[in-house]
Structures are given as structure tokens and as C-alpha cells.
C-alpha positions in Angstrom: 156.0 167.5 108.1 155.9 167.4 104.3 157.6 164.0 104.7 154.7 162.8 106.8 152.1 164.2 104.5 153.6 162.4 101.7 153.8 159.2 103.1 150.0 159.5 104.4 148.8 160.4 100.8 150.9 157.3 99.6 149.3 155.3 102.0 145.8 156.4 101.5 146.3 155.6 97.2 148.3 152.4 98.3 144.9 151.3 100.6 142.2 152.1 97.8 143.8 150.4 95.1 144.4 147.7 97.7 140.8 148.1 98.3 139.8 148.7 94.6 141.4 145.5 93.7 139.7 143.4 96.4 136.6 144.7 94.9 137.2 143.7 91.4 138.4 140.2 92.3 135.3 139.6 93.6 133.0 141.1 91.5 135.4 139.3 89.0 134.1 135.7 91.3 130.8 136.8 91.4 130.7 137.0 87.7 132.0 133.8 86.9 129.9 131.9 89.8 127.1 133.6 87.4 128.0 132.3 84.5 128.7 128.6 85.7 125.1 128.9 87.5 123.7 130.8 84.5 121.2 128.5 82.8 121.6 127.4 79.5 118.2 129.1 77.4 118.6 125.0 75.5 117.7 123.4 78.9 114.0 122.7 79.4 112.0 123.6 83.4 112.6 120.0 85.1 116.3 120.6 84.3 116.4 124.2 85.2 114.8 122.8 88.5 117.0 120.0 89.2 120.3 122.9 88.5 118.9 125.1 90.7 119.3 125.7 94.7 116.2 125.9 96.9 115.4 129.4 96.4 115.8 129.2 92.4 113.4 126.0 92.7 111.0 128.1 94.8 110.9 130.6 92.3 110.4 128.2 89.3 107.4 126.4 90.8 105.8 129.4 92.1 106.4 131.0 88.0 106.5 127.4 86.0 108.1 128.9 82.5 106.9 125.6 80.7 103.5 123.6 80.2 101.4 121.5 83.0 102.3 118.9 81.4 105.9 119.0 82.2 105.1 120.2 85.9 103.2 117.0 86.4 106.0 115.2 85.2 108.3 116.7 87.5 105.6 116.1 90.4 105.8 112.3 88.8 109.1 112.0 89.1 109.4 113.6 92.3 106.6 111.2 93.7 107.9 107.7 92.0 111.8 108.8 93.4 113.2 108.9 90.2 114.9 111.9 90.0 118.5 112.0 89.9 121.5 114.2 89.6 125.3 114.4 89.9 128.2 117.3 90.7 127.8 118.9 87.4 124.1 118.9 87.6 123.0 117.0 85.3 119.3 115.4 85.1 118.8 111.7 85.0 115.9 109.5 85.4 115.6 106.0 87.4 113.3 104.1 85.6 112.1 100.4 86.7 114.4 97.7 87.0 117.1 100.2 88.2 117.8 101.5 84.7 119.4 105.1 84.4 118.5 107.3 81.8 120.0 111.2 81.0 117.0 113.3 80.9 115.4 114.5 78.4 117.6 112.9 75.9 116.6 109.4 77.6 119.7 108.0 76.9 120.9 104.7 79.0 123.4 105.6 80.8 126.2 102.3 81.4 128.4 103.9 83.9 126.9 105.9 86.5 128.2 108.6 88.5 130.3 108.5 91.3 128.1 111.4 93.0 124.8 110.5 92.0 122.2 112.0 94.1 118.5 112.1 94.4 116.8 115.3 94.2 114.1 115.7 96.4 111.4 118.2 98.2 111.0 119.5 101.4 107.6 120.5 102.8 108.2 123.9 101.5 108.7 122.8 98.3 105.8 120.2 98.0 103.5 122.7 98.7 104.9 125.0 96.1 104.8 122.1 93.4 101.1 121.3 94.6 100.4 125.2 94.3 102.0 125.5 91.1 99.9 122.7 89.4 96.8 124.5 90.9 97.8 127.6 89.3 98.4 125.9 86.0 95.5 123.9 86.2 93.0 127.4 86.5 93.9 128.0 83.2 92.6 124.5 81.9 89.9 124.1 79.4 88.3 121.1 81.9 85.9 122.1 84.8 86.9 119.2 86.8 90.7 120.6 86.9 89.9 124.2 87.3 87.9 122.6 90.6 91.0 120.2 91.8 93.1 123.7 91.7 90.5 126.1 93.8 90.8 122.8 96.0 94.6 123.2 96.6 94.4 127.4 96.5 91.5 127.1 99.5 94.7 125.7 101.7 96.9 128.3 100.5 95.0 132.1 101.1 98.0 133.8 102.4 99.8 133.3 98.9 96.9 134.2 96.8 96.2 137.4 94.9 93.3 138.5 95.3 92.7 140.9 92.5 94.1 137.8 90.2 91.1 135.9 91.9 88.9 138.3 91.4 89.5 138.5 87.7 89.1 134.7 87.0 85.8 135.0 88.8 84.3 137.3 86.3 86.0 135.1 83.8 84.7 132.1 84.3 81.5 130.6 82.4 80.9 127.4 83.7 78.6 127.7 86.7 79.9 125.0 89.1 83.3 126.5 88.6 81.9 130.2 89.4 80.5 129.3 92.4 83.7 127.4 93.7 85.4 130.8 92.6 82.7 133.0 94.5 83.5 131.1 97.5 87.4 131.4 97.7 86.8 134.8 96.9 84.7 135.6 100.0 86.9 134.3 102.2 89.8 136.3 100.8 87.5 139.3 100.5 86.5 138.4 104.5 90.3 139.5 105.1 89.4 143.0 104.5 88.8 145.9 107.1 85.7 147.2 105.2 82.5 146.3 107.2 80.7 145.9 104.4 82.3 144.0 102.4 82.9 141.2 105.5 79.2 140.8 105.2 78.8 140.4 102.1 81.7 137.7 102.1 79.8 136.0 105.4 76.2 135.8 103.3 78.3 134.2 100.3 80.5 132.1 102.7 77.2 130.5 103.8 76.5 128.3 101.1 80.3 126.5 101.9 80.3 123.2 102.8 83.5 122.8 104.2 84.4 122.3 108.0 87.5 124.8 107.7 85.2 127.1 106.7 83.0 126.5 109.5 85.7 126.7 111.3 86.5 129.9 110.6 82.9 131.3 111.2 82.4 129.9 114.5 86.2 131.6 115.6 85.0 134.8 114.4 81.4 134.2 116.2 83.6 133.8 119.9 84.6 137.2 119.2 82.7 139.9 121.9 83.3 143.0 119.8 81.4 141.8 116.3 79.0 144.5 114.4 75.4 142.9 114.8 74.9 142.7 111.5 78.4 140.8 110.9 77.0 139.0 113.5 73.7 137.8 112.1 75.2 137.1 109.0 78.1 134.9 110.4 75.0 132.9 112.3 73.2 132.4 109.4 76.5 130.9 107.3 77.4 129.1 110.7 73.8 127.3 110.8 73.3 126.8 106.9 77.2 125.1 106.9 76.1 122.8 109.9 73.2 121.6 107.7 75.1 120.8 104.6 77.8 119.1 105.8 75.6 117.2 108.5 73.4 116.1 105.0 76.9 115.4 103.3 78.0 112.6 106.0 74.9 111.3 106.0 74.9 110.4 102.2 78.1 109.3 102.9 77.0 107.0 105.8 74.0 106.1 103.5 76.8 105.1 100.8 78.9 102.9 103.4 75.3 101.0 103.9 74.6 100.9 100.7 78.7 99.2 100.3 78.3 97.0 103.2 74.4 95.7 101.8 76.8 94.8 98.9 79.5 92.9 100.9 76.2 91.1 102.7 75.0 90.0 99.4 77.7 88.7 97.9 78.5 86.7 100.7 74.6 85.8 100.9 73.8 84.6 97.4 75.7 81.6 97.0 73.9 80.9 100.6 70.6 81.5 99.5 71.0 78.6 96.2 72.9 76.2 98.4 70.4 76.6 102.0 67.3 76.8 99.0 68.4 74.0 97.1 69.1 71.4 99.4 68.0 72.7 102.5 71.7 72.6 104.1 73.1 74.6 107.1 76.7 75.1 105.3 79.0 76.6 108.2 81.7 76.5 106.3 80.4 79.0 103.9 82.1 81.8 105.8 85.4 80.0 104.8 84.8 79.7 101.2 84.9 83.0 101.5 88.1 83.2 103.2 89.5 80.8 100.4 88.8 83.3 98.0 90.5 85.9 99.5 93.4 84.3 100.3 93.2 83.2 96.6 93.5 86.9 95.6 96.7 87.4 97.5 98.2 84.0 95.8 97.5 85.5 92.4 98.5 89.2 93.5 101.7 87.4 95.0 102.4 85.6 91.5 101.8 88.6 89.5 104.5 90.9 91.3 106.9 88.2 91.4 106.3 87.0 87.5 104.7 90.3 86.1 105.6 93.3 88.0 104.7 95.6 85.1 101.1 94.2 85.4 100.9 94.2 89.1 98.1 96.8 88.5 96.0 93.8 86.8 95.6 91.3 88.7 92.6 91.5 90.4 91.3 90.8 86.9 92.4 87.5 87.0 92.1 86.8 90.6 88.0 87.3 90.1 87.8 84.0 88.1 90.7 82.6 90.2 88.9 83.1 93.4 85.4 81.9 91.7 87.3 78.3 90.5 89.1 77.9 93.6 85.9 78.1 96.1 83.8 76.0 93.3 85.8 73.1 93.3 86.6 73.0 97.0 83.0 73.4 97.5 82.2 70.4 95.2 84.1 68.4 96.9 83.1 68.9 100.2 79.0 68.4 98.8 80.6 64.8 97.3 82.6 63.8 100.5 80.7 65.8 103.3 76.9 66.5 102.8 76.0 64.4 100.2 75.9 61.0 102.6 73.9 63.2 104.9 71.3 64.6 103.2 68.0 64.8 105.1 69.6 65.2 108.1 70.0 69.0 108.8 71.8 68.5 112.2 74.4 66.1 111.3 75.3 68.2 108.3 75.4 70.9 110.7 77.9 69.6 112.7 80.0 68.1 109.6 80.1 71.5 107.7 80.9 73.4 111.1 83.8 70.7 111.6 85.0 71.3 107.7 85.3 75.4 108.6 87.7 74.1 111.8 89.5 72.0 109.2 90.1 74.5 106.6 90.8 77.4 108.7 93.5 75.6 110.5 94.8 75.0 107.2 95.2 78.3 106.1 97.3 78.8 108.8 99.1 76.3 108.4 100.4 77.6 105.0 100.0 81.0 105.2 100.5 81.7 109.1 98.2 82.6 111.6 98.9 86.6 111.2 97.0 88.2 108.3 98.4 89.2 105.1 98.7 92.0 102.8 96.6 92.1 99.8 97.2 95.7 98.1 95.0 98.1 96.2 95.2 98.2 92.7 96.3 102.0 91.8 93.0 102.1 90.0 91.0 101.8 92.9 93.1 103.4 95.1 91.1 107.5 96.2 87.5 108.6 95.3 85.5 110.8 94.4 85.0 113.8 96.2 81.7 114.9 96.0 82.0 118.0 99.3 84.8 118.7 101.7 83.1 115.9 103.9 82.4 113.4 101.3 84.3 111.1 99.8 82.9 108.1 97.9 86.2 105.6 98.0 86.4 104.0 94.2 86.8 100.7 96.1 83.3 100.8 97.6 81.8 102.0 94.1 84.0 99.4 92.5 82.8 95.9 95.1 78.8 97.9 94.6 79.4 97.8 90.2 81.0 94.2 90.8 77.8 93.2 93.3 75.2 94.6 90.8 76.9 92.1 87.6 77.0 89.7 89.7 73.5 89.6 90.7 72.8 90.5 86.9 74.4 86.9 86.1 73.0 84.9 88.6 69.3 86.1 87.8 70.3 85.4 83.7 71.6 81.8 84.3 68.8 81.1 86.8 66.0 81.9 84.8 67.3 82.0 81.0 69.8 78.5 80.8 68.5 74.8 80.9 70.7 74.6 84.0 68.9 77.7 86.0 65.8 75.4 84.5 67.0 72.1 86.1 68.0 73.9 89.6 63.9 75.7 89.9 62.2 72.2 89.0 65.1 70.6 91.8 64.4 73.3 94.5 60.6 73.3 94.2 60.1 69.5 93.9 62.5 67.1 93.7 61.1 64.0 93.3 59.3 65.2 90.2 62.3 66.6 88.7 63.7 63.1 89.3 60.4 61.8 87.3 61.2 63.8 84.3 64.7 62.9 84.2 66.7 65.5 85.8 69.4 64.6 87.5 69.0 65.7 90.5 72.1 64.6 92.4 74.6 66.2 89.3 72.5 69.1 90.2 73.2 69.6 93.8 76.8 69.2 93.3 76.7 72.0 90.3 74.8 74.1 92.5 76.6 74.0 95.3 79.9 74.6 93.2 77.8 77.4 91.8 77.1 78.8 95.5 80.7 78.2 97.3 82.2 80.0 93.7 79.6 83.1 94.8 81.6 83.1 98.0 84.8 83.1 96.6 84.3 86.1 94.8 83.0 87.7 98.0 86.1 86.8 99.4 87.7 88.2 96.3 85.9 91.8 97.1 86.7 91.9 100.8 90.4 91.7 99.6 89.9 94.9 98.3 88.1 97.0 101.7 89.9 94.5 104.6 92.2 92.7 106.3 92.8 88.7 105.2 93.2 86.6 108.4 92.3 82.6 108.5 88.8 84.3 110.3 87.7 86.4 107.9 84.3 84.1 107.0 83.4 84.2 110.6 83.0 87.8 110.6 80.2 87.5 107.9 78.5 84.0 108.2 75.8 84.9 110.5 74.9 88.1 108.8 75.0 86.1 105.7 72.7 83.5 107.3 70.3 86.4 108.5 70.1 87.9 104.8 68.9 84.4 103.7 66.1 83.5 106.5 64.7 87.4 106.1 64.4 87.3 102.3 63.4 84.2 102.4 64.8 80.6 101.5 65.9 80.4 97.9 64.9 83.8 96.9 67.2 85.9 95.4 65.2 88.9 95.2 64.6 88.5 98.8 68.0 88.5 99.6 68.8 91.0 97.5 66.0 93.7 99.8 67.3 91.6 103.0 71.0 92.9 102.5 70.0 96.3 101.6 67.8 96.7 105.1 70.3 94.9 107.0 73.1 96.7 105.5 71.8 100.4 105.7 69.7 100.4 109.0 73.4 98.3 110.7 75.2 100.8 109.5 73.1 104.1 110.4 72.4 102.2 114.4 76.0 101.9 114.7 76.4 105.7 114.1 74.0 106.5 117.1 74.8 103.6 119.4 78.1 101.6 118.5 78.6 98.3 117.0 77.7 96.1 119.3 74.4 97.3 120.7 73.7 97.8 116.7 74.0 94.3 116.8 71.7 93.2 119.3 69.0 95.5 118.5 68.9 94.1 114.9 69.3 90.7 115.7 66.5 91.5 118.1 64.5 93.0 115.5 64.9 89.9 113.0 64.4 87.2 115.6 60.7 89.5 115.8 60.2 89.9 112.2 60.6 85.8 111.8 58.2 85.4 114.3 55.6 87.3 112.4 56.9 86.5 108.9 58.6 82.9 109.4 59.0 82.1 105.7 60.7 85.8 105.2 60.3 88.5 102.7 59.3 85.9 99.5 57.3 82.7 99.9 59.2 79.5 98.1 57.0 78.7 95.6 56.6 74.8 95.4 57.1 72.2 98.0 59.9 70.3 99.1 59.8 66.5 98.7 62.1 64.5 100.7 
């Protein structure tokens, strides 16, 4: 018996220092896995990010230790794929030209690992960078950024504390910002169960503007069980949303007329000098216009194959590109073409229509029937939002600027330079402009250079908002045509008003009743508008002398 005890007490000490040993090897493991994980306090946040696992990168973007600075450069990196590491985890940068760098030393690095690996983000992840930055960004001196955060936070209730919101409301001075503040915190404060407070938040909540917003008001109005006065106030918020957002796509479809009147005008102008000046039916204007787009991709094609670091620029030297190109093909066609046909409208008709078969079949004959790629500059690439429901694309501002100098320009060399001089006297009479000693056939060749370089900047533009395609001119010419007979023959102020009402009042019909019967029922009301106003908006002044 004693025998047995003993040898049970033996085996119970021999078990828990078995056990007692086990425990200390791997607290001893989980001690050392520390310290190989442990972060050095020398190592900055993007390489505390790239060392950790997904939890520690979680925790770092939702608390970023450093600046915003250096958590948009992470979101950089991230974004451009240039974030590297090996084994040991160790940060390295791809920069252009596959060059690898250590980071942040930005050392070049010769040999590169054997286990280099990218570092990138899940879902999860992006949205925790994204709501990092907006956190960051709430503490920024500019309004604008403060803004661009309650943007990101509005996506991202469930994560948001509310008292924190709270306190940065009563914070804030700047009165756009404050009201942005007011309405992310009514809808957190909508999440409470006190009645009154859920009112309050519905009465603020109406002057949103955002469809997730109305979304969330008309959800809570399908409910059967609502107090009545939660219920009147939801209404009210649900009706005063539907009127601001309904006012917001209109100025945005106002804005897409006022962009397309643009696009019209451009391709109109150079129209209006040539169809003013010489009284010819060019129908190969449309593919002037498709010359200078396709010039645009020839000059965005050099520049990434000769100046990739520039890539960003070249639509600053496709403009002149696309204006020389047109010009000179359109000089040639007034000295080979039209100029052995003048005073004879239908012939040159039929010879201009037969020059936009010509160069449209050869256009794809170099470039291919199938339409190419012509990229956004980075520049002009977004907008500005102005609501939830409105966004004003920087392209569309950009071709509307662009339009505006353009006119600017064209009215300065028409009515302030000796040539702008020589083309009025040519246009209004002729013969007498051949009296004085004008030389009237030098100017119809300058002109119409002038006019076929006004389409290849159009063509330039449309680069910018649409597909190139050996038809591209077609899908303007007649418009272009009706700018010119409504605002008259010659008249550039007349085109000018022509594009606007054709531009706006095409693009609010097409809202209500699609794009083609827009099409008939303006084309019905300008065939009626001729009738009662034949020479258009703006007389010529003058008379034409064959």
C-alpha cells in the first residue's frame, strides 16, 4: 500500500514538472516569436505596416502613429503597386523603369531578393486605409479636406464614435464644414432609441442632399408602427431631399448642355468662316475633325513611347498638333478641290462629300477600322463634386475653358489683325476687296486653313470626352451645319447663341424623350425657325458679289 502511494506521489511530481516544463518552453517560444515580431521603435509607420500581419495592419490604419502625410504615401504606394517586401520583412519600393529601392533609406538595390513579394490590400483593408486618411484629414487646417473625410465617414457609421463626432461638431468654426458635421451627426444620433432625439435628427436630416440618405428616410417611412410625429418629420426630410437632389441633376444636366453647346461650337466655328466666306458646303468638315483627333492619339502615342515621364503632357502639344495638321490638309483640299469650283455650290458639294469618303477610308487604312484609345490626362481625369448627385467632370470644365479661348481668339484676330481686316472686306464684298488690292484668292485659302485648323482642335477636345473611330465627324457635321444656318451665315456671335440653344434644349429633350425623338423634334423646330427667320439669328451685313 505504502508502495503504491509512493509511486502515485512520484508520478503526480514526475507529470507536473513534465507539465511545468512544457509550459515554460512555450512561454519560452512565445517570448522569442515576440521579440523577432517586436518592432524596432527606429522603424517609421509604412514599415511597421509592411512587418506586420493583417490584424497588426488593421490596427495601425485604424490608430496611424505618424503624420497624413506618410499615410498618403502608403495609400500611394499601395495604389501605383509599388510596395515590396522579402522574408525578413524588409520595405522596398518599385519605382519606374523597374528600379528597386530599400525604403526609406531609398537606396538602389542591385541584387534583389529571391522572395520578393508585393504587399497588398484586401477590401478590408482598403477601407481601413480610406478611413484612416478621413480620420487624419478631420484634423486638417483646410475646409475642403475636413469635407473629403465626413465624405468617406458618411460610408462608414457603424465604426464611428459618436461622442468623438459630436465633439468635433462643437469644434468646428467654419460653417460649410459645421453643417456637413450636423448632418453625419443626425444620422448617427437617428440610431438612438430616444423618440425625441430621432426627430430632431429627421428635421436636421432634411436639408441632406444625398440619395443614401433619402434612402434611409423612405425605409424608415414603409415602417407601419412610426410615432406621428417621427412620421411627419421623416415626410418633410423625404420631400425637401427629393427637391434638392431633383435641382442638383438638373444643374448637372444644365452643365452637360452647356459641355455639349461647347463641343457644337467648336466644331461650328471653323464652319461658320469657311460656309461665310466663300459660300461652300464643306462635307468633309466633319473629317477634319476626325483628323484632329486621330492627330491627338499620334502625339499621345509618341509621347509614351519617347517621353513616358511626360505622358501627362501631351495634350499640350497635341492642341497645336491637331490645329497644323487639319490646316494644312484643309489648304490643300481649298487649292486642289474647291477652288476650280467656286460658284458652283452643288458640284462642290458633291466633291467635298467625295473628299470625307476618301479620307475616312484612309484612316482606316492606317489606323484600322476599330477605334482607338486616346487616354485621359491624370489632370483631367475626376471632378468636382459639388452634392452627392453632382459631379462636374474636370474634362467637361476643361473642353468649356478651352471653347471660351478659343472663341476669345477668333473674335481678336477677326476684328483686331489686318488679316481679320482682309477676311470682313472678302466676305461682305468681294469684288471690291479685289478693287482695293486684297487678295482675295490668298485669302480664301488662309481662311479656310484657318476654319479646317478650328476643326482640328474640336477633334482635339472630343479626344478627351469620346471614342475615336474613322466616323467620328459624321456624328457632328449636321449639327455643326444647323449651328451655322440658325446663327446665321458668317456670324460668329450667332453661332456662338445657336450652339448654346441647340446644345442645352438637345440635351434637356433627350432627358424626357430619348435621343432620337430629341432629334426630330429639334430638327423640326429649326426647319420652322428658318422658315420664319431664313437668314438666322444675325443678318450678314454686306452683299455677296460673284
Amino acid at each position: 500500500m505504502f508502495t503504491r502511494l509512493n509511486f502515485t506521489i512520484i508520478f503526480l511530481i514526475l507529470s507536473q514538472c513534465l507539465w511545468l516544463n512544457i509550459a515554460h518552453a512555450e512561454t519560452q517560444t512565445t517570448i522569442e516569436t515576440a521579440h523577432k515580431t517586436q518592432v524596432s521603435p527606429t522603424e517609421d509607420a509604412i514599415q511597421q505596416f509592411v512587418r506586420g500581419d493583417f490584424t497588426q495592419r488593421r490596427a495601425l490604419l485604424n490608430q496611424w502613429p505618424s503624420s497624413i502625410e506618410q499615410l498618403n504615401q502608403l495609400a500611394e504606394f499601395v495604389e501605383k503597386d509599388q510596395l515590396y517586401t522579402d522574408s525578413a520583412g524588409n520595405t522596398y519600393i518599385l519605382e519606374a523603369e523597374d528600379k528597386l529601392f530599400s525604403y526609406p533609406a531609398h537606396k538602389a538595390i542591385e541584387t534583389w531578393p529571391s522572395d520578393l513579394s508585393q504587399v497588398t490590400l484586401v477590401n478590408t483593408l482598403s477601407k481601413a486605409l480610406a478611413f484612416g486618411q478621413a480620420k487624419k484629414k478631420l484634423n486638417s487646417e483646410e475646409a475642403s479636406q475636413r469635407i473629403e473625410a465626413i465624405d468617406i465617414l458618411e460610408n462608414n457609421l457603424s465604426e464611428l464614435d459618436a461622442k468623438a463626432i459630436n465633439q468635433l461638431y462643437l469644434n468646428e468654426k467654419n460653417k460649410g464644414v459645421k453643417a456637413r458635421f450636423a448632418q453625419l451627426k443626425a444620422r448617427l444620433d437617428y440610431q438612438s432609441d430616444d423618440l425625441v432625439v430621432k426627430i430632431q435628427a429627421a428635421k436636421v436630416l432634411k436639408e441632406s442632399n444625398r440619395p443614401d440618405v433619402l434612402a434611409l428616410v423612405e425605409q424608415e417611412l414603409s415602417q407601419s408602427n412610426l410615432h406621428p410625429d417621427l412620421k411627419a418629420a421623416l415626410t418633410a426630410a423625404q420631400s425637401s431631399i427629393k427637391t434638392r437632389i431633383q435641382a442638383s441633376e438638373w444643374t448637372g444636366h444644365v452643365f452637360s448642355g452647356f459641355s455639349t453647346a461647347s463641343i457644337l461650337l467648336l466644331a461650328a466655328l471653323g464652319l461658320a468662316i469657311t460656309y461665310g466666306l466663300l459660300g461652300v458646303i464643306n462635307m468633309a468638315h466633319g473629317e477634319l475633325i476626325m483628323i484632329g483627333a486621330y492627330t491627338t492619339y499620334v502625339v499621345q502615342t509618341f509621347f509614351k513611347s519617347h517621353f513616358s515621364g511626360l505622358v501627362d503632357w501631351y495634350l499640350i502639344a497635341a492642341i497645336p498638333a491637331a490645329f497644323i495638321v487639319s490646316a494644312v490638309i484643309g489648304m490643300l483640299i481649298e487649292r486642289t478641290v474647291i477652288r476650280p469650283l467656286y460658284g458652283r455650290q452643288l458640284e462642290t458639294l458633291l466633291a467635298t462629300f467625295g473628299v470625307s469618303l476618301i479620307l475616312m477610308q484612309l484612316v482606316r487604312m492606317i489606323f484600322g477600322a476599330q477605334n482607338v484609345e486616346v487616354s485621359n490626362i491624370s489632370w483631367l481625369s475626376g471632378g468636382i463634386s459639388i452634392t452627392p448627385s453632382l459631379m462636374l467632370p474636370y474634362n467637361r470644365i476643361a473642353i468649356i475653358v478651352f471653347t471660351v479661348a478659343i472663341l476669345l481668339l477668333l473674335v481678336y484676330l477677326l476684328n483686331k489683325t489686318r488679316f481679320g481686316l482682309f477676311v470682313r472686306a472678302v466676305t461682305q464684298n468681294r469684288q471690291m476687296a479685289r478693287a482695293v488690292g486684297i487678295r482675295s484668292s490668298r485669302i480664301d485659302m488662309m481662311a479656310f486653313g484657318l476654319g479646317s485648323g478650328l476643326a482640328g482642335l474640336a477633334g482635339c477636345a472630343l479626344a478627351q470626352v469620346g471614342n475615336v473611330g474613322p466616323d467620328l465627324g459624321q456624328n457632328y457635321i449636321i449639327d455643326a451645319f444647323l449651328v451655322v444656318v440658325v446663327g446665321g451665315v458668317g456670324q460668329v456671335w450667332g453661332a456662338v447663341l445657336a450652339a448654346l440653344g441647340l446644345g442645352v434644349s438637345g440635351t434637356v429633350l433627350e432627358i424626357g424623350m430619348g435621343a432620337v425623338l430629341a432629334k426630330i423634334i429639334l430638327l423640326v423646330l429649326v426647319i420652322l425657325f428658318i422658315q420664319k427667320r431664313p437668314q438666322g439669328l444675325f443678318a450678314l451685313k454686306g452683299r455677296f458679289v460673284e
